[in-house]
C-alpha positions as CSV (number, residue, x, y, z in Angstrom):
1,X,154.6,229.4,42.4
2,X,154.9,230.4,38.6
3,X,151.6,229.9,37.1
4,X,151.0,229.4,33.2
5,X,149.1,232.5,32.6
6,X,152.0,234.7,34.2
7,X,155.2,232.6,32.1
8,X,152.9,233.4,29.2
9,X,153.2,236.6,30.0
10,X,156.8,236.6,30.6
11,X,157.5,235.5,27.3
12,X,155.5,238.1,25.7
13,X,157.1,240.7,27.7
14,X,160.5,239.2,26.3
15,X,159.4,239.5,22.6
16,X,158.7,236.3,22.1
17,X,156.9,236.6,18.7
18,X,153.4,234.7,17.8
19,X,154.3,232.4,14.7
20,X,158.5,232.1,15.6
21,X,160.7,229.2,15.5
22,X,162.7,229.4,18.7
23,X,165.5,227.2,19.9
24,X,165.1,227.3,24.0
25,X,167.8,226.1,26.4
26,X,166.2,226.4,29.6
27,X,166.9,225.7,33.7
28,X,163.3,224.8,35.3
29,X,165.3,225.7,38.8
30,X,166.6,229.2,37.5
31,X,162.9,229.6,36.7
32,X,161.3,228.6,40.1
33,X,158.6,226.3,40.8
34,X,155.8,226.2,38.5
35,X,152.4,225.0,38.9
36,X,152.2,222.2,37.5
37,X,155.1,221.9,36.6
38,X,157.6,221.6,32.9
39,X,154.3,220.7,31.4
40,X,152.7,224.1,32.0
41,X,155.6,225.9,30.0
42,X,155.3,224.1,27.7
43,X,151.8,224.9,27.2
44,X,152.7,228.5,28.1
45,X,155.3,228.3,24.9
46,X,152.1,227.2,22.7
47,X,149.9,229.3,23.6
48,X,152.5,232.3,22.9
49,X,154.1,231.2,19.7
50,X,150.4,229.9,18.4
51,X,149.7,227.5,15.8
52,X,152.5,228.8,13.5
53,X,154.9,228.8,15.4
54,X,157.3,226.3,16.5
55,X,159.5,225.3,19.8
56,X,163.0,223.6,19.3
57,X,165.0,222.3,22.4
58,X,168.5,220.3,22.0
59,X,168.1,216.5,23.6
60,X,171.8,215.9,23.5
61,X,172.8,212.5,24.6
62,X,176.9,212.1,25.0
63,X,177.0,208.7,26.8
64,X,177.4,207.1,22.8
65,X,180.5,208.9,23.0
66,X,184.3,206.5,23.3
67,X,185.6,207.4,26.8
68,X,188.9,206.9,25.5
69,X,188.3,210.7,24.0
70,X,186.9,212.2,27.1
71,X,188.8,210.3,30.6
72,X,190.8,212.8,31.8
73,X,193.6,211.3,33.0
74,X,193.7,208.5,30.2
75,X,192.4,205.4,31.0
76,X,194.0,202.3,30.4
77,X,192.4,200.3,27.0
78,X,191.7,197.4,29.6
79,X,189.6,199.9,31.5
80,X,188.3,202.1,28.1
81,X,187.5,198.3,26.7
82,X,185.3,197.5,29.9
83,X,183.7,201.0,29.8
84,X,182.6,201.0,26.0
85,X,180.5,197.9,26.6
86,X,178.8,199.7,29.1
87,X,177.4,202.3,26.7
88,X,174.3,202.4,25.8
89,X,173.1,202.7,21.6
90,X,171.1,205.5,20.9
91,X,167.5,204.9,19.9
92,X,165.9,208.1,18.6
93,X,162.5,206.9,20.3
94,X,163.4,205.7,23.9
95,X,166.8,207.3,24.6
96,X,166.0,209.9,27.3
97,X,168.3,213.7,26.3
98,X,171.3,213.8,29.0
99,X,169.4,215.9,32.1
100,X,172.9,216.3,33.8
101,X,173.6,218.6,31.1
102,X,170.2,219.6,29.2
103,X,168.4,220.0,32.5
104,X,164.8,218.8,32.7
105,X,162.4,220.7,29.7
106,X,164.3,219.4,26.7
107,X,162.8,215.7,27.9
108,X,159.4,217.1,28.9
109,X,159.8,218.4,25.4
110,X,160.7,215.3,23.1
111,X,157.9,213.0,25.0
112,X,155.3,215.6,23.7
113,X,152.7,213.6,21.7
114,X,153.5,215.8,18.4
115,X,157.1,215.9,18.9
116,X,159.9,214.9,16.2
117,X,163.4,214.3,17.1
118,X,166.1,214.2,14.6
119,X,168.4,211.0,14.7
120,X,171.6,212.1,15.6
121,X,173.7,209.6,18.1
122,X,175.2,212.5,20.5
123,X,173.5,215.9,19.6
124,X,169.8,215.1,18.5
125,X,167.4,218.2,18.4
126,X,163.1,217.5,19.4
127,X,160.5,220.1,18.3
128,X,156.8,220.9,18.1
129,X,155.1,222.9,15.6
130,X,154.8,223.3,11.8
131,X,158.4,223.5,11.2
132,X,159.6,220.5,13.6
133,X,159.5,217.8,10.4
134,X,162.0,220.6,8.5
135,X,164.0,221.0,11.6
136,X,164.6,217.6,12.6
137,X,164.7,215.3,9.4
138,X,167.9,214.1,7.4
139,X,170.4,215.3,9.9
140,X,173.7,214.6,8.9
141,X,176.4,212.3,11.1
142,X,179.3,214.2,10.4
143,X,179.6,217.9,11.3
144,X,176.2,217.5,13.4
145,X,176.3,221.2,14.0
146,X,176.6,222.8,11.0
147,X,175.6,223.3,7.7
148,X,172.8,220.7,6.9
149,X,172.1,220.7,10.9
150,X,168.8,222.0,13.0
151,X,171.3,225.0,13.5
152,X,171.2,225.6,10.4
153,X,167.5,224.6,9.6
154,X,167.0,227.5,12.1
155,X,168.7,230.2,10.0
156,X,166.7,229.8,7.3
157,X,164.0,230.1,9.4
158,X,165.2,233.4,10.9
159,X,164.3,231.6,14.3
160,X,165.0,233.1,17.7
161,X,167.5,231.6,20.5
162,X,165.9,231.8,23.8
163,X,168.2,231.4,27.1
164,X,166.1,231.3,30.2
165,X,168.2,231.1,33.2
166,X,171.8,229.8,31.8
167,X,174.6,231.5,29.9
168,X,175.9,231.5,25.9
169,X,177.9,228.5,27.4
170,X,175.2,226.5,26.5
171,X,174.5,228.6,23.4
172,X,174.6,225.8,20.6
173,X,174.4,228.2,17.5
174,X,177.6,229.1,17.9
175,X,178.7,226.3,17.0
176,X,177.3,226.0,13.7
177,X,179.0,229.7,13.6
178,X,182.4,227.9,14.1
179,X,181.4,226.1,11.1
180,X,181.0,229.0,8.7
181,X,183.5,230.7,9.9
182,X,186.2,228.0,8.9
183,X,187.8,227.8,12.6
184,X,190.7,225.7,12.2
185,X,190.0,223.0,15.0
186,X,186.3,222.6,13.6
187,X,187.7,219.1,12.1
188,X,188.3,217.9,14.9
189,X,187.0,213.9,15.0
190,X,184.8,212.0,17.5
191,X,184.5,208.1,18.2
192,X,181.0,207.2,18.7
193,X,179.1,204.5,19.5
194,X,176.7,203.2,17.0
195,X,176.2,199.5,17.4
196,X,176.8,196.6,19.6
197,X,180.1,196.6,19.4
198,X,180.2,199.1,16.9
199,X,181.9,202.7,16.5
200,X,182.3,205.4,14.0
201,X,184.5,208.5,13.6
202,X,182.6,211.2,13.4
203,X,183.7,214.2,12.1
204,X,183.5,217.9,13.3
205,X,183.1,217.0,16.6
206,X,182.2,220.0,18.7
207,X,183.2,220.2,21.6
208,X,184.4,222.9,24.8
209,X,181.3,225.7,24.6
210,X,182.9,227.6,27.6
211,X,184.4,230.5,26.2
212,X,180.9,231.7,24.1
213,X,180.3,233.5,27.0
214,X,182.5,235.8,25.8
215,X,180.1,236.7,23.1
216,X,177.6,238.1,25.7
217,X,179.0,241.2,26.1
218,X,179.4,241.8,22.1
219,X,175.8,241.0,21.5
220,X,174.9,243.8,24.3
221,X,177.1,246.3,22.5
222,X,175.1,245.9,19.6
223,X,171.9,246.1,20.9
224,X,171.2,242.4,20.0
225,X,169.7,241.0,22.9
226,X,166.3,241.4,24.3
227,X,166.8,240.8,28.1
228,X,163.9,240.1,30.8
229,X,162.8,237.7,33.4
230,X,160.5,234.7,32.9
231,X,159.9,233.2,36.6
232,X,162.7,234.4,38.6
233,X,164.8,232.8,35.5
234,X,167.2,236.2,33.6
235,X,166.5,235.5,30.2
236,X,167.8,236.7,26.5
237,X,166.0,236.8,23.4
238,X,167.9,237.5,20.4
239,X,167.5,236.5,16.3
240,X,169.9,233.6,15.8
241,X,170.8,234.8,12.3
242,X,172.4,238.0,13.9
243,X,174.4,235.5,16.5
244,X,175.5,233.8,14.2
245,X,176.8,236.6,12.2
246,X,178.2,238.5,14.9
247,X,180.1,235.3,16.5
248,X,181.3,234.6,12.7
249,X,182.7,237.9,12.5
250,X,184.2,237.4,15.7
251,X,186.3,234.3,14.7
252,X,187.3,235.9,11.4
253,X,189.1,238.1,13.4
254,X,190.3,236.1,15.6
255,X,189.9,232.3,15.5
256,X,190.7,231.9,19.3
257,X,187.9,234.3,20.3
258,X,185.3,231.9,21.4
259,X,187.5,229.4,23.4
260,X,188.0,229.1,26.9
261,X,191.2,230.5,29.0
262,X,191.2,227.5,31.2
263,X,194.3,225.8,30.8
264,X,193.8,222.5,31.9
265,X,191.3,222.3,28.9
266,X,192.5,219.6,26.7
267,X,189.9,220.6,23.9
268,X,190.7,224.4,23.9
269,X,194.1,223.7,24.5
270,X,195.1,221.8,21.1
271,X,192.4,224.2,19.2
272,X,194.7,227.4,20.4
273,X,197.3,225.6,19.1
274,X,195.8,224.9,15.7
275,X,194.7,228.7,15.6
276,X,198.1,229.9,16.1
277,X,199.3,227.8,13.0
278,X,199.8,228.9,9.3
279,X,197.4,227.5,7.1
């Protein structure tokens, strides 16, 4: 059993510098048990970024999202109709983040006592530290990932990303890279629940993150990952403003780069599509 003293010293021996802003998608199981549990790393993360620095973790919530964009095969609108009653309407101060697919820490996270959490519908951010007001505040609806977004916030910062026990497929930064680097299906829109009763088309909608772990590889090339263990958990550390860059170089190059090869994808599909068109 993983003890605080011994993940604090895991993170140190990753790199993890006193006073960074670090952006942390994490899987407690990958990591092992832990005395005491999520709790303890989070304490362990204080204790090794210090009073300057500051911990971000996504608390993505997709259930505000219209089923008639995600049932695969298509519902009928009788059926869509009966299922968008049924969702729930965010609230930035009681809605749990999604632990199917954030896993446990992110909600350990946001119910800190000294935690913000920005207000975003589908892909809020929580932090603690200094910089959590800066990182969280005035999000934006539309294009929720990119240039005014946490993301973003972070690259001013010249924060870290921290994985710990999962793969660039859940390496949000990229896509605030497929922002900047103008990828044609990064307009792609989003019906989402904001009100009883009420939806809004969001724009920029991002969507299938499988293919960025094709980016691993890259980043290893280029000596732009610190790699280590914390708990039984592989881990990388690397600067998100090199990421970013390399993963925007990548879809200059070549816009498909970062999508999937599945081909019963329907979101990677249509965006191969749009990359192989003039514009």
């Amino acid at each position: 059993m993983w003890t605080e003293d011994q993940l604090v010293e895991d993170l140190k021996d990753l790199g993890l510098p006193e006073g960074a802003s670090v952006l942390a998608h994490t899987s407690l199981r990958a990591i092992g048990p832990i005395d005491g549990g999520a709790e303890t790393l989070v304490r362990a993360f204080r204790r090794v970024l210090g009073p300057d620095g500051t911990l971000l973790v996504p608390t993505f919530t997709f259930d505000s999202c219209d089923p008639a964009d995600w049932r695969n095969p298509p519902a009928s609108m009788e059926e869509v109709e009966s299922l968008r009653a049924l969702l729930p309407v965010f609230d930035v101060e009681t809605t749990p983040a999604d632990a199917h697919w954030m896993g446990v820490f992110p909600e350990i996270v946001r119910q800190q006592p000294d935690a913000l959490r920005s207000d975003h519908p589908v892909v809020s951010f929580a932090a603690i530290g200094p910089n959590a007001a800066f990182l969280t505040e005035n999000v934006p609806f539309h294009y929720p990932l990119g240039s005014e977004s946490p993301l973003a916030r972070l690259n001013q910062l010249d924060g870290w990303v921290l994985l710990m026990g999962v793969g660039h497929t859940v390496n949000s930064s990229l896509h605030l890279a497929e922002v900047w680097a103008e990828a044609p299906y990064i307009h792609r829109s989003a019906q989402i629940k904001t009100g009883s009763g009420q939806f809004a088309t969001m724009q920029g909608s991002p969507e299938c993150s499988e293919g960025f772990s094709k980016i691993e590889k890259v980043l290893r090339q280029g000596r732009l990952l610190r790699e280590g263990y914390v708990g039984n958990a592989p881990s990388q550390l690397m600067r998100q403003r090199q990421l970013v860059s390399m993963a925007v170089a990548m879809l200059q190059g070549d816009p498909s780069s970062l999508l999937c090869d599945r081909e019963e994808c329907p979101w990677c599909s249509v965006a191969r599509k749009l990359t192989a068109e003039p514009h």
